[in-house]
N, C-alpha and C positions, 0 to 999 in steps of 0.2 A: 479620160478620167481614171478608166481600171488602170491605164501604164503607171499612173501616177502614182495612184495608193498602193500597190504593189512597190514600186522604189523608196515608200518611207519604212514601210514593211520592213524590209532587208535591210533599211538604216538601222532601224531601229535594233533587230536581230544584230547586226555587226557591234553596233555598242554595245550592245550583252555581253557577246561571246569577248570582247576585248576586253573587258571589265573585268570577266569571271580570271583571264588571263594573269593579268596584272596583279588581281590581289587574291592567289591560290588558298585551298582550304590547308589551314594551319598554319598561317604566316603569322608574322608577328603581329600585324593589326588586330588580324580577329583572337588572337591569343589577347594583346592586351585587353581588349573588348570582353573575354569571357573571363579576364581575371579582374575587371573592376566591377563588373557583374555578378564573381562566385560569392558565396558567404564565408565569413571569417573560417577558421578550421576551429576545433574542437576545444584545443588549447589557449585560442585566442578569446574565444570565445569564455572560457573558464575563467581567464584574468577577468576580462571586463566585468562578469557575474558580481566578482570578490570587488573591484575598483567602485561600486555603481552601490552594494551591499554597504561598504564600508563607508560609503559620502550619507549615503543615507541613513547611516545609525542603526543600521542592519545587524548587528554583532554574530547573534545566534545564527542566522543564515550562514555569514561568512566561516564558521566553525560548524555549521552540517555539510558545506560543501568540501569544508576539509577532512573530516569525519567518510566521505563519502566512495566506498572502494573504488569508482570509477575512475574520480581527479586525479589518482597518483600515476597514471599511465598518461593522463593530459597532462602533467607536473614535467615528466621526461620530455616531452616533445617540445616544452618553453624553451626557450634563448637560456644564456645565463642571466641577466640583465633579468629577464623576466621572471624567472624562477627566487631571485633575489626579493623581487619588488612581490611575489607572493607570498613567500614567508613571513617575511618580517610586516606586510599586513594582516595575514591570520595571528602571528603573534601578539601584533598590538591589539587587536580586535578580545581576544582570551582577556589577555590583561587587561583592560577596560570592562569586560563584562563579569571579572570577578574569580574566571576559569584559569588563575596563572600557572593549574599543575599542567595546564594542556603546552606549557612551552617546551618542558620534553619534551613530545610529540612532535612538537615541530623540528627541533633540532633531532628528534633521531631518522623525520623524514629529511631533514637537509641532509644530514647523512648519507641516507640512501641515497639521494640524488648526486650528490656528489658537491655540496656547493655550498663546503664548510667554511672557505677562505676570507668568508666575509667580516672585517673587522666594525663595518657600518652595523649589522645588521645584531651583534653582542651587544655593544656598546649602549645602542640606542634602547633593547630590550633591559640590561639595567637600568638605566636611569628611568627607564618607564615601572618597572618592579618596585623601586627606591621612592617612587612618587606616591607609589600606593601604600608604603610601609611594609613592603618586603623586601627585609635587607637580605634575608640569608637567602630567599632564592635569588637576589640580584646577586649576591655573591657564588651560587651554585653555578651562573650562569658564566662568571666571569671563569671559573673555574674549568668550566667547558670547552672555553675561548681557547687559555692556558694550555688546555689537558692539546686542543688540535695545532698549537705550535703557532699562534697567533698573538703575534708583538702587540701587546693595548698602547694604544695613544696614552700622550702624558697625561691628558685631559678625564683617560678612562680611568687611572692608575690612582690620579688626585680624586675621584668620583667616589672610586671602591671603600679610598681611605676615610671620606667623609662619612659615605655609607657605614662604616665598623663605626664609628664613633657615636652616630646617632642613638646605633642600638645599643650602646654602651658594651660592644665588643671588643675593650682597646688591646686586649691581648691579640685578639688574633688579626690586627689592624698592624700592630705590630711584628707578631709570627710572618706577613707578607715583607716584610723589608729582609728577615733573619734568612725566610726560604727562597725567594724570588731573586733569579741572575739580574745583575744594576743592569744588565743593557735588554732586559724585558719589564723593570718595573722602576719606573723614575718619575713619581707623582712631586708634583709644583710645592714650590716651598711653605705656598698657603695651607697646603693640605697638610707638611709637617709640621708646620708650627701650630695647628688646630690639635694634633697630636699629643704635641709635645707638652698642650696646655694643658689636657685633659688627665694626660699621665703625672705633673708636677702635682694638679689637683689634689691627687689621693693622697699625698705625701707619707709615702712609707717609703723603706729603704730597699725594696723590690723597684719599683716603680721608679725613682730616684736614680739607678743606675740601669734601668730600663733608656732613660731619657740621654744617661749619658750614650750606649750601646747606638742609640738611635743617629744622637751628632756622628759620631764616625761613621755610623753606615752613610748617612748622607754625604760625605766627604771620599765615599767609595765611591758613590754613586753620581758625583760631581753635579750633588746638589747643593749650589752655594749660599749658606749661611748667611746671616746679616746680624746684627747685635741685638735683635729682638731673641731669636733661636739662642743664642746664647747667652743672657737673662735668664731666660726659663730653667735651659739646663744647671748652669751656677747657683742658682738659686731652690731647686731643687735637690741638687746633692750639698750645698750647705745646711739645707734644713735636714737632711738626713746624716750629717754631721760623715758624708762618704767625702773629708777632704783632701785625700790624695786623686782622688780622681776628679776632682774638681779641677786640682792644681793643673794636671795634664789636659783638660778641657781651657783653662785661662790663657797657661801656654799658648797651645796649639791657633787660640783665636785672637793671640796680640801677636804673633807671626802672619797671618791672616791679615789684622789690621782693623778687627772685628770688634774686640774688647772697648768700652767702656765703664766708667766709674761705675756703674750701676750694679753691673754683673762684679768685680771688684769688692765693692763693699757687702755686696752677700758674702763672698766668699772671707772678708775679714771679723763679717759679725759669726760665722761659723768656727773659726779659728776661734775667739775670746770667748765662744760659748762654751767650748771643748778644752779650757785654760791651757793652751796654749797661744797666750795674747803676745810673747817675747816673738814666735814665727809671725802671728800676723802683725807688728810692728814693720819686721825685716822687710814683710811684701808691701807695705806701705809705704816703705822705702824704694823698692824697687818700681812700686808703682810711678813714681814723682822720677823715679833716673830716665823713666821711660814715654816719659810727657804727658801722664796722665795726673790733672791736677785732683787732688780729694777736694772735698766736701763738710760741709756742716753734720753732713749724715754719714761720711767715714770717721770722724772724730766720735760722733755719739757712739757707731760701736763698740768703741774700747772702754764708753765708764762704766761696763759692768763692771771691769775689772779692778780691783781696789788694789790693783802693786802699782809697780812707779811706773808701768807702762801705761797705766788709768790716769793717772795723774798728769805724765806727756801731753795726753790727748785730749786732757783738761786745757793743761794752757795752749794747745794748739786752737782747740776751739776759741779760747777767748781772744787770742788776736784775730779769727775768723771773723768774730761778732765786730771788734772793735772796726777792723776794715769797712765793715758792712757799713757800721753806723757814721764812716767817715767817707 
């Protein structure tokens, strides 16, 4: 019986000793074992704080933990990925709780950090600024963007220009087409014609050839027009009675293929307002060489005029009517 327990004895010892063998201290086993085991590091741990802060409507937390000298040394040791996904929840976090001078801060720590290239992380901070009714810091900020050599989205570019308009900034909504290189600033045709409507509004002779300035810049910027955009502009600098520069905007959008009667008969009630009714006769001609048929409402522009070009446009109208009624 002793031989016996003694030879399980030293089985037993042999599979130890082979065991201990086969899987040495420090292999990859027990490595992976002590790294599903360790706790997060410092920095990870720092995100989760703000991700967990910010679900629960934690605001003030999430901006004492940024506030806090320690985090900005856990701030360098994040991924970029990470370092992205921090900021711009501490930012949103400020701007939610009312703190929106705290996005300097943020942006002069993105700075430090090195991890300005972010065009997600502007973008989404204006339109969040712009929600609250701060246009001029959503504009500071796009400015920030600008200032680090960051192409905006057309989406961001259309945003800015809504943003100036709300606040009833059209100048300096404006001053962005005048300063801005066309292959950093090309907002959607929606956003200029929102513009262009705001600026025909005020109708003065600034503004008027504001509007015209505007058409060509978009035409740099190979942003293409449609006959609404140009309505507004004709129509605009006819009330301002600026009709040379109309005439080269009518031009420019019946080579285009853009022109309409509409835009047209602005520019001919501008002409007989300014008694020069014999030029706008000639363009009414030119109009019709060039397949655009007039109107009940291009004839009316001419009776102010009581010469014999008023009179034309008398009997033109009335075989208009008679057509009608036949």
């Amino acid at each position: 019986g002793l031989d016996a327990l003694l030879e399980v004895v030293v089985v037993v010892i042999a599979s130890t000793v082979w065991w201990w063998c086969r899987v040495p201290f420090g292999s990859s086993e027990t490595r992976d074992v002590a790294i599903l085991t360790a706790e997060p590091a410092p920095h990870a741990r720092l995100l989760e704080r703000i991700r967990d802060a910010a679900r629960s409507r934690q605001l003030g937390y999430v901006l004492d933990q940024f506030c806090d000298a320690n985090s900005s040394d856990e701030v360098q040791q994040m991924s970029r990925a990470q370092q992205e996904e921090y900021f711009l929840t501490v930012a949103t976090c400020a701007i939610r709780l009312g703190r929106s001078r705290c996005v300097a801060s943020v942006i002069t720590e993105m700075r430090r950090a090195g991890v300005m290239g972010n065009r997600g992380f502007f973008e989404s901070t204006m339109r969040l600024l712009a929600k609250q009714g701060l246009y001029s810091e959503s504009l500071e900020v796009y400015q920030e963007m600008i200032r680090e050599g960051i192409v905006p989205s057309r989406d961001g570019c259309s945003c800015m220009v809504s943003f100036l308009i709300q606040c009833g900034d059209l100048g300096r909504a404006a001053e962005l087409f005048r300063t801005s290189p066309p292959e950093q600033f090309r907002p959607s045709i929606r956003a200029c014609t929102k513009l262009l409507l705001a600026l025909a509004a005020d109708k003065t002779i600034e503004r008027a050839l504001l509007c015209a300035e505007l058409f060509w810049d978009m035409r740099k910027r190979k942003i293409r027009a449609d006959n609404i955009v140009v309505n507004i502009v004709l129509g605009a600098l006819a009330d301002a009675c600026e009709l040379e520069a109309a005439s080269q905007v009518m031009s420019s959008a019946h080579s285009d293929g853009i022109l309409d009667i509409v835009g047209c008969n602005s520019v001919l009630r501008g002409f007989v307002r300014s008694g020069q009714a014999q030029r706008a006769w000639a363009l009414l001609e030119e109009m019709e060489a060039g397949g655009l048929k007039p109107t009940k409402s291009t004839f009316i522009c001419f009776l102010e005029d009581g010469s014999e070009v008023g009179k034309d446009a008398f009997a033109r109208l009335g075989l208009l009517q008679n057509r009608g009624r036949g």
